[in-house]
C-alpha positions as a Markdown table, in Angstrom:
| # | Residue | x | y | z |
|---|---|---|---|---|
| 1 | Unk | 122.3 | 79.2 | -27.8 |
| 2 | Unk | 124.2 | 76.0 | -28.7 |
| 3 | Unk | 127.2 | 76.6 | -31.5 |
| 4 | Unk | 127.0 | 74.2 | -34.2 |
| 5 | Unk | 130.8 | 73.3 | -35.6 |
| 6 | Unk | 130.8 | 73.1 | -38.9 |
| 7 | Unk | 133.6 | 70.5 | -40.4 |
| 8 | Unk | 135.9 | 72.0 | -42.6 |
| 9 | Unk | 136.6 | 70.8 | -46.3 |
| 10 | Unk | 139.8 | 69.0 | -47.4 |
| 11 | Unk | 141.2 | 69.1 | -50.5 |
| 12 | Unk | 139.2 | 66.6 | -52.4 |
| 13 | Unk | 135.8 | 67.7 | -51.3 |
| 14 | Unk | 135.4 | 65.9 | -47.8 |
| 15 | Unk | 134.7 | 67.4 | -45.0 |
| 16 | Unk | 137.0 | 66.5 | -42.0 |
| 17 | Unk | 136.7 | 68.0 | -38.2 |
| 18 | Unk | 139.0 | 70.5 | -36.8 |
| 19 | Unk | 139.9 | 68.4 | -33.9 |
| 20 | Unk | 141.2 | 65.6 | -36.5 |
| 21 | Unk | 144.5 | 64.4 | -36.0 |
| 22 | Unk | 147.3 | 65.2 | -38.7 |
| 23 | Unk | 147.6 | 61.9 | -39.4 |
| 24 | Unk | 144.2 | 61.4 | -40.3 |
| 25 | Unk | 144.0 | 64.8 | -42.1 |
| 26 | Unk | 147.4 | 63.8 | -44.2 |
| 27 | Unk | 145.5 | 60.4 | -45.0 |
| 28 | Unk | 142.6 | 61.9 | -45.9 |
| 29 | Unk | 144.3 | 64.3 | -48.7 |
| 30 | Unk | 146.3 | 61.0 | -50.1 |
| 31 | Unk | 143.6 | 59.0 | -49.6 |
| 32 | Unk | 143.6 | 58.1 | -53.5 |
| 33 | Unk | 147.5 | 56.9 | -53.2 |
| 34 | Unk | 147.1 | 55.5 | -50.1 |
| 35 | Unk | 144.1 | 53.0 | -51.7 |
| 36 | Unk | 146.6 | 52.1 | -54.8 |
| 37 | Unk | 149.1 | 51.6 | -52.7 |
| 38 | Unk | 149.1 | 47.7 | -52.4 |
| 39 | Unk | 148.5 | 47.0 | -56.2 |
| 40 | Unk | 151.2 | 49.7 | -57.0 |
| 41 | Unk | 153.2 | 47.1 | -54.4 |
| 42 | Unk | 152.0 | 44.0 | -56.2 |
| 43 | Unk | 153.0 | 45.3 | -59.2 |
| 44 | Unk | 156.4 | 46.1 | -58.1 |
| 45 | Unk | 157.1 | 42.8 | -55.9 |
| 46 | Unk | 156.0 | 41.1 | -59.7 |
| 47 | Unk | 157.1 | 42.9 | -62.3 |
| 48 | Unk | 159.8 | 45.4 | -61.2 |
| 49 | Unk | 161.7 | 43.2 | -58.8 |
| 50 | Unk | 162.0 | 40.4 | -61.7 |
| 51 | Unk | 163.1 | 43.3 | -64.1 |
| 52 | Unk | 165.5 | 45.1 | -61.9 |
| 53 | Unk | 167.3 | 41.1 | -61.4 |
| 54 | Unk | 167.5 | 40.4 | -64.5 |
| 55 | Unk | 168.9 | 43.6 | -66.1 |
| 56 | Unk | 171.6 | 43.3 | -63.2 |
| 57 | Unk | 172.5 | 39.6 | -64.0 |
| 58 | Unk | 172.6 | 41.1 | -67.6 |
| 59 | Unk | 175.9 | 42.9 | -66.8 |
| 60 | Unk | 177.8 | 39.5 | -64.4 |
| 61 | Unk | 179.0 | 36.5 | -66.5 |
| 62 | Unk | 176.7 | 34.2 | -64.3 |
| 63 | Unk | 176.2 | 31.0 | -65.6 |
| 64 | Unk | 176.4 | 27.3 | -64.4 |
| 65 | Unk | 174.2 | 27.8 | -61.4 |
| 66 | Unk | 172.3 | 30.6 | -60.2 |
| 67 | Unk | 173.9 | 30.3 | -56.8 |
| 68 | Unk | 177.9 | 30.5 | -58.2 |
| 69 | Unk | 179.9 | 33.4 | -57.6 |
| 70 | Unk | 179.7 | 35.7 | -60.7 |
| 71 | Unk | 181.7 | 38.7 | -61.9 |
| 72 | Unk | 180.4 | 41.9 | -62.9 |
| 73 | Unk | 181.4 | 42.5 | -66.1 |
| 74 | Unk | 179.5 | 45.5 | -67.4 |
| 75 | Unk | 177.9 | 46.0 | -70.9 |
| 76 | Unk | 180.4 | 43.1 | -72.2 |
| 77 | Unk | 177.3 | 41.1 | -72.6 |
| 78 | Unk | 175.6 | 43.5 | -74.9 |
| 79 | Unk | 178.3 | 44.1 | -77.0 |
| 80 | Unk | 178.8 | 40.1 | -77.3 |
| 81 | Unk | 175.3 | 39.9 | -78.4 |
| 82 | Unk | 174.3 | 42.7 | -80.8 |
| 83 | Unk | 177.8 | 41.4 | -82.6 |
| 84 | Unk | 176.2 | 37.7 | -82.6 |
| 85 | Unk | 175.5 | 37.4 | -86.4 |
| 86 | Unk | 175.0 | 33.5 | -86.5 |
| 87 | Unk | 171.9 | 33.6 | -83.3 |
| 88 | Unk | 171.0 | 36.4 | -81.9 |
| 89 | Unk | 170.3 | 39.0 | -85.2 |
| 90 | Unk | 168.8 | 35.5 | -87.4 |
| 91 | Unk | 166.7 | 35.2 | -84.0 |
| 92 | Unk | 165.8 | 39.1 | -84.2 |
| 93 | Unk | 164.6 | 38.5 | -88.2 |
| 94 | Unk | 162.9 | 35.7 | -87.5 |
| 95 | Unk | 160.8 | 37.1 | -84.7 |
| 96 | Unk | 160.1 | 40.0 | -86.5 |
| 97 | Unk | 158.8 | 37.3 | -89.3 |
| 98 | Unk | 156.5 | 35.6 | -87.5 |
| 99 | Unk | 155.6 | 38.3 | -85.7 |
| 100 | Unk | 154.0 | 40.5 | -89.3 |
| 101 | Unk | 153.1 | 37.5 | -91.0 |
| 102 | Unk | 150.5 | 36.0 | -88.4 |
| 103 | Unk | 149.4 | 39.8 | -88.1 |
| 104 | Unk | 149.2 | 40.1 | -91.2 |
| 105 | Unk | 146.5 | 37.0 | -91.4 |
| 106 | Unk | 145.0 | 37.5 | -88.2 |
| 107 | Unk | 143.9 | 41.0 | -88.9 |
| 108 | Unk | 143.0 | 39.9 | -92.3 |
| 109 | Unk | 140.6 | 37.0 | -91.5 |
| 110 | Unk | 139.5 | 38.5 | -88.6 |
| 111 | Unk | 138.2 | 41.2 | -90.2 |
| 112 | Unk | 136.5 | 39.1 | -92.9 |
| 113 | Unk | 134.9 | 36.8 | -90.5 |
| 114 | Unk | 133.7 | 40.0 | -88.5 |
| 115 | Unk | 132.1 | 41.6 | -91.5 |
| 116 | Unk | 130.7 | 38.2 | -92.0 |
| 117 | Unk | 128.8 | 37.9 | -88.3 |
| 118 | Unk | 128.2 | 41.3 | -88.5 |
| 119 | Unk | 124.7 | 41.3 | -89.4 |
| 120 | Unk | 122.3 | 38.4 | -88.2 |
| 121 | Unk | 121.6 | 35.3 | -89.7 |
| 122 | Unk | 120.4 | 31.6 | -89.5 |
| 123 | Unk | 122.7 | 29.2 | -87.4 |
| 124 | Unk | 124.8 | 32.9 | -86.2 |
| 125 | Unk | 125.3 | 30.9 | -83.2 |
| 126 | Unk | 126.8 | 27.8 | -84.1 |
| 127 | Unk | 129.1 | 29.5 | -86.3 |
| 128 | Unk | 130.7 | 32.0 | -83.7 |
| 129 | Unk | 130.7 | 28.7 | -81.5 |
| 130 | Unk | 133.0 | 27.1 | -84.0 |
| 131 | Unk | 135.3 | 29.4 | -84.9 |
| 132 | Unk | 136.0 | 30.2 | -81.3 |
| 133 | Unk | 136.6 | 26.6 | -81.0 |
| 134 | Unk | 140.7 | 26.6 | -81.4 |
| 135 | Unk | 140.3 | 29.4 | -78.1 |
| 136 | Unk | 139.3 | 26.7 | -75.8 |
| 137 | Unk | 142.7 | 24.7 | -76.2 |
| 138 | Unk | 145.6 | 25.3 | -74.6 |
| 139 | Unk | 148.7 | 26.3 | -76.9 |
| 140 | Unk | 151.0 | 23.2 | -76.0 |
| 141 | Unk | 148.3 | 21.0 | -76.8 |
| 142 | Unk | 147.5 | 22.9 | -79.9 |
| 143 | Unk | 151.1 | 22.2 | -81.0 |
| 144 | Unk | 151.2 | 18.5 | -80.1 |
| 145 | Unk | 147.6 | 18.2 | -82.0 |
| 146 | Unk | 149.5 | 20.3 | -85.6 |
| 147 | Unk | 152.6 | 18.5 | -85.2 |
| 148 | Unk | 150.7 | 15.2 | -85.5 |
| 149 | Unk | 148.7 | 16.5 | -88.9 |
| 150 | Unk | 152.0 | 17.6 | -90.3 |
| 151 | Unk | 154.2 | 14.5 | -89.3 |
| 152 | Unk | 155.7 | 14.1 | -92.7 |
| 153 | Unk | 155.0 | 10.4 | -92.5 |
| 154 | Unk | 151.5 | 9.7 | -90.9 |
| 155 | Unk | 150.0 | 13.0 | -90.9 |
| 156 | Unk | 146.8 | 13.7 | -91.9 |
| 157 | Unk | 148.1 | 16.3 | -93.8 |
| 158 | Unk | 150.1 | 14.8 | -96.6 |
| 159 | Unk | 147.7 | 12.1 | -96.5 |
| 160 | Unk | 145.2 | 14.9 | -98.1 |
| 161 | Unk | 147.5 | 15.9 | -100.3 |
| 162 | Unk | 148.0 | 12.6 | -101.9 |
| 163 | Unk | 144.1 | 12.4 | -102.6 |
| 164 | Unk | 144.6 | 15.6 | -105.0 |
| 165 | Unk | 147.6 | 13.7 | -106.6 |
| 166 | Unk | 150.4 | 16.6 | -104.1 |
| 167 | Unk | 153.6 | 14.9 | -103.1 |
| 168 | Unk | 154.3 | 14.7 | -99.4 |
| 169 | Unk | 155.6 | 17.8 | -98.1 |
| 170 | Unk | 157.9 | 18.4 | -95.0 |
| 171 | Unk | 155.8 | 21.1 | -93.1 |
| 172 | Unk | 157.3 | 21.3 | -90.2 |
| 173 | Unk | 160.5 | 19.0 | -91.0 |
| 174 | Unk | 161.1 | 21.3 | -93.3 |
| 175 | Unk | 164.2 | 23.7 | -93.1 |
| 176 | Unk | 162.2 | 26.6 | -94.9 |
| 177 | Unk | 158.8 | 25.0 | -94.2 |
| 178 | Unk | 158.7 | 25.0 | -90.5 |
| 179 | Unk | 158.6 | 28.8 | -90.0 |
| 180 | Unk | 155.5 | 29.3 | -92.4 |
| 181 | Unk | 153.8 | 26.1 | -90.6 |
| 182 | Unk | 154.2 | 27.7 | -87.5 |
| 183 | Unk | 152.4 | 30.8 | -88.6 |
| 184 | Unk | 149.8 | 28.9 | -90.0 |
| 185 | Unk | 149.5 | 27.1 | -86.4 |
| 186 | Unk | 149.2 | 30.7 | -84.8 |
| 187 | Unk | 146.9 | 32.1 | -87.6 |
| 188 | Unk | 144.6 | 29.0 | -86.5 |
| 189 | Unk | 144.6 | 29.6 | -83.2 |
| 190 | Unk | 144.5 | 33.4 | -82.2 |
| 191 | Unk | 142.4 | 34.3 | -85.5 |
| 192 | Unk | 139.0 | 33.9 | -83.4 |
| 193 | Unk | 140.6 | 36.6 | -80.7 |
| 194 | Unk | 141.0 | 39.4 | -83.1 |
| 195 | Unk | 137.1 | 38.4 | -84.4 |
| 196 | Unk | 136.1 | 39.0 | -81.0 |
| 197 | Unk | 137.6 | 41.9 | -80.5 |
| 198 | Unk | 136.5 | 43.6 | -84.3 |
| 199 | Unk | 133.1 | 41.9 | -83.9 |
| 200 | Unk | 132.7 | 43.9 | -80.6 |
| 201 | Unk | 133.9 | 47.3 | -82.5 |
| 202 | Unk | 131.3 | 46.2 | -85.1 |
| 203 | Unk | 128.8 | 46.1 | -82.8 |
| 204 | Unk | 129.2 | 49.2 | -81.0 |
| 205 | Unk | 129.0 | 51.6 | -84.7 |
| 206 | Unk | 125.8 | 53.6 | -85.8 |
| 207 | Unk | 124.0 | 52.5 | -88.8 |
| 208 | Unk | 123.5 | 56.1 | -89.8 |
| 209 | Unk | 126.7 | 56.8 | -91.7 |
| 210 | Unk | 125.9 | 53.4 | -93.5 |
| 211 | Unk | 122.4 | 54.3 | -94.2 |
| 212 | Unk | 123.6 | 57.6 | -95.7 |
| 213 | Unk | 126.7 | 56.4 | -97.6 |
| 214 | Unk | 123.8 | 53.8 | -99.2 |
| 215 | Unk | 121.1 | 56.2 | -100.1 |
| 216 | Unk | 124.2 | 58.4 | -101.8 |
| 217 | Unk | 124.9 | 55.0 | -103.7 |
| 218 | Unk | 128.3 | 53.6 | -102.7 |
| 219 | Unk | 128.6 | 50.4 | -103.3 |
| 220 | Unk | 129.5 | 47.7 | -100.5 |
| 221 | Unk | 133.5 | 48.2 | -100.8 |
| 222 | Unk | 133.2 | 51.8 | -101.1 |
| 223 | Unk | 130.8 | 51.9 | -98.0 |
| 224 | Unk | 133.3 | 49.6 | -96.1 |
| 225 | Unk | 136.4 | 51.6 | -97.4 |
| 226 | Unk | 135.5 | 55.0 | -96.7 |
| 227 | Unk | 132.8 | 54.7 | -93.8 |
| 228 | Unk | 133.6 | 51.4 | -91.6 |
| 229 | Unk | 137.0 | 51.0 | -91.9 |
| 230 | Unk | 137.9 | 54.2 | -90.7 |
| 231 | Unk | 134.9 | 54.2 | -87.7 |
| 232 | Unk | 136.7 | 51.0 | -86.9 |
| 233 | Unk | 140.1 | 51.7 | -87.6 |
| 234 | Unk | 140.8 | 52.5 | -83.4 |
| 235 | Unk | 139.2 | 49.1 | -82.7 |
| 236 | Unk | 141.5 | 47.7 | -85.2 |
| 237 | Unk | 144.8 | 49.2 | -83.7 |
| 238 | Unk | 143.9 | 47.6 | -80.3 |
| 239 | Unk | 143.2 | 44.3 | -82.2 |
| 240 | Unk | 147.2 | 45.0 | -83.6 |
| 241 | Unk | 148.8 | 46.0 | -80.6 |
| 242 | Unk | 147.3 | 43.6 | -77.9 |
| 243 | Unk | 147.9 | 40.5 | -80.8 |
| 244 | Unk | 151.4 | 42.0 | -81.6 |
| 245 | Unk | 152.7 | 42.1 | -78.2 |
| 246 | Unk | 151.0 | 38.7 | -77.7 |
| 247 | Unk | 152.8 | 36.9 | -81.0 |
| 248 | Unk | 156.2 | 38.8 | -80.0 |
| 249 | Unk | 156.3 | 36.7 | -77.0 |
| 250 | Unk | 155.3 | 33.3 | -78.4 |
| 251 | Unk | 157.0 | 30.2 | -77.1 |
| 252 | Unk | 154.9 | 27.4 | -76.3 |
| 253 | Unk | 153.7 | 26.7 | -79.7 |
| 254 | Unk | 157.2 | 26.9 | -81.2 |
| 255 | Unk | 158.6 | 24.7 | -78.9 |
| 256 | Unk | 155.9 | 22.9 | -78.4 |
| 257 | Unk | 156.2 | 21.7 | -82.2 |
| 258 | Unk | 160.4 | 21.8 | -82.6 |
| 259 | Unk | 161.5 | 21.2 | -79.6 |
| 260 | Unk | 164.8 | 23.1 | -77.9 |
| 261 | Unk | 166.7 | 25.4 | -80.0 |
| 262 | Unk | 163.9 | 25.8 | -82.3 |
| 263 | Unk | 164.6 | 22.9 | -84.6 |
| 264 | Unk | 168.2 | 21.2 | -85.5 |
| 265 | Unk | 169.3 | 24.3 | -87.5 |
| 266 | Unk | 167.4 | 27.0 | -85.4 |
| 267 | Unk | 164.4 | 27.3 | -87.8 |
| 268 | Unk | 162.0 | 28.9 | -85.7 |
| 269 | Unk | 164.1 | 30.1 | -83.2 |
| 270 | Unk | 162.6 | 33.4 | -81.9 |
| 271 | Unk | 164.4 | 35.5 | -79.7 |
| 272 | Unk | 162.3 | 33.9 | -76.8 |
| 273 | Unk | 163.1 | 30.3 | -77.8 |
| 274 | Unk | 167.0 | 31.5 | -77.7 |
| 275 | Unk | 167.0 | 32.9 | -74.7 |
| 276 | Unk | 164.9 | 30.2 | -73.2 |
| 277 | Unk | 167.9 | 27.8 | -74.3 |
| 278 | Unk | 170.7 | 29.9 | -72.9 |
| 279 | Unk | 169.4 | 30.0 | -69.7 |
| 280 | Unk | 167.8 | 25.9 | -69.4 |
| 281 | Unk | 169.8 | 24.4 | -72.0 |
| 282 | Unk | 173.5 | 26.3 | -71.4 |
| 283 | Unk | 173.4 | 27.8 | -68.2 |
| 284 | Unk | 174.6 | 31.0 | -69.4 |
| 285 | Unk | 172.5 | 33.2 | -67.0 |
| 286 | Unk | 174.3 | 36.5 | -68.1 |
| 287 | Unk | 174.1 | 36.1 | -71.8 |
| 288 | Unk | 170.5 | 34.8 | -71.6 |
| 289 | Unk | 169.5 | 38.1 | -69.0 |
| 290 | Unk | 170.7 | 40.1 | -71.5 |
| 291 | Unk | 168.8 | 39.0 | -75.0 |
| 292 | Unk | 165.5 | 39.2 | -72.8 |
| 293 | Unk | 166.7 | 43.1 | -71.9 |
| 294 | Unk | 167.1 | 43.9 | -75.6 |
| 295 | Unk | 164.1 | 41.5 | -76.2 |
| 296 | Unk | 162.0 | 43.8 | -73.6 |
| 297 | Unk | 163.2 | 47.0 | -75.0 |
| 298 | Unk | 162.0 | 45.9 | -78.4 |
| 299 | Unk | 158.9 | 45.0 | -77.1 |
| 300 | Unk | 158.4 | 48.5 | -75.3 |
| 301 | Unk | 159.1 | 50.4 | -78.5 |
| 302 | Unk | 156.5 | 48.0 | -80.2 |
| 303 | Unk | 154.0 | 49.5 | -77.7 |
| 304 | Unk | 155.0 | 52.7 | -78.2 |
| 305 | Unk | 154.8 | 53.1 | -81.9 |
| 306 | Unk | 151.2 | 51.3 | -81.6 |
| 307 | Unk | 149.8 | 53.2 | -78.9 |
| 308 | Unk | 151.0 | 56.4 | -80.9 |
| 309 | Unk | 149.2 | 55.5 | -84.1 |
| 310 | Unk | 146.4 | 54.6 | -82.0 |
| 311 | Unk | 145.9 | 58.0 | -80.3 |
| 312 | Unk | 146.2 | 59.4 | -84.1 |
| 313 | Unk | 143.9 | 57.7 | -85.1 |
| 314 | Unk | 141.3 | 58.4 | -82.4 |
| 315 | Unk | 141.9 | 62.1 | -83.3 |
């Protein structure tokens, strides 16, 4: 009578043959690290590598060239900088500005132009293709394109104003104007994203809490206070944190619009626009490493606090 041999079973549920080398058996059992393996490498080569340099040339005084000889000079650098009243902290404030106030709109509109396409109607589809329109461009050339309406001497903008009898204003010439023009700018733009994205959470909810909230007679705010809003409100987190993150790093509209050093007195200078100039426009390597260290940290704790609420939220 011939003996069958049966294969044994590994770890994660395949079987594998006695006679296997242990090579192939230890592959088998890590199989699911061995097939991340090269992203997980990616990743690293990309992201860590980049990371790791920078946060080292955040403790040298490099500077002049990235090739000169520099000196290893500890957490000088940080000390230098969190004392730096006159850039860095007016840099801090005003990302943190921008950063709220286009939220702040964004999340706003969106929502109202997602409760808005939210049920059916005539023309639905040229409507969403419209206000996904200021997607399609590019943010440079969105800049260029909003610094021509607001050029306080041709623009289109002030031109419109006169016709209501408005006096020209300096929008983005402006030393207090610039910032709020800016946000408009980035309100114009990434508005249609955050619709997308609550559109989509829209979408996916059951009509039977709304049905039920309307037979009990709640009115339409009282059904969208205490019956959407909350259904959405995860939806609505993810719309904050992956637009938050996003409007914490903006730089091509700002300098896009103002140019290097975020105007002639630093008027929209973000922390990403500083650090952009220490590096390209001062050569201070060291300095400029370390304001996008602290600028990264901020950014993780950002995350953080969002992804927090968020899982409260989904509780």
């Amino acid at each position: 009578m011939s003996t069958v041999t049966t294969p044994t079973r590994a770890a994660g549920g395949v079987g594998v043959m006695p006679d296997t080398p242990g090579w192939a058996r230890w592959a088998n059992d890590h199989r699911k690290w061995l097939f991340a393996a090269p992203a997980m490498a990616f990743v690293a080569v990309l992201i860590i590598f980049p990371l790791a340099w920078t946060g080292y040339l955040s403790l040298t005084d490099a500077e002049g060239s990235v090739r000169a000889e520099s000196e290893f000079v500890g957490f000088r650098n940080y000390l230098d900088v969190l004392s730096d009243t006159d850039r860095f902290w007016p840099a801090v404030a005003r990302t943190g500005t921008f950063t709220l106030a286009a939220l702040l709109f964004e999340v706003g509109l969106g929502m109202a132009i997602a409760l808005l396409l939210w049920r059916p109607f005539k023309g639905e589809k040229w409507v969403r293709l419209a206000i996904l329109m200021p997607l399609v461009a590019t943010p440079v050339a969105v800049g260029m394109m909003w610094r021509l309406i607001f050029d306080p001497n041709i623009g289109l903008a002030n031109q419109a104003l006169g016709w209501v009898g408005i006096g020209p204003q300096p929008w983005l010439a402006g030393q207090h104007t610039a910032l709020p023009t800016t946000i408009f700018i980035d309100v114009w733009q990434w508005t249609p994203m955050v619709v997308l994205i609550l559109l989509a959470g829209l979408t996916s909810l059951s009509d039977e809490p709304q049905e039920a909230a309307l037979i009990d007679g709640a009115s339409t705010w009282q059904r969208f206070r205490h019956v959407t809003l909350p259904l959405l409100m995860p939806t609505v987190l993810v719309a904050i944190l992956l637009r938050g993150i996003d409007a914490l790093k903006t730089f091509d509209i700002l300098y896009a619009t103002k140019g290097r050093g975020g105007g002639s007195f630093h008027e929209v200078e973000t922390l990403n626009v500083y650090a952009y100039g220490l590096s390209f426009d001062y050569n201070e390597y060291g300095v400029s490493s370390t304001v996008l260290i602290l600028f990264f940290l901020i950014i993780i704790g950002s995350m953080w606090a969002l992804t927090a609420r968020r899982k409260e939220a989904q509780r």
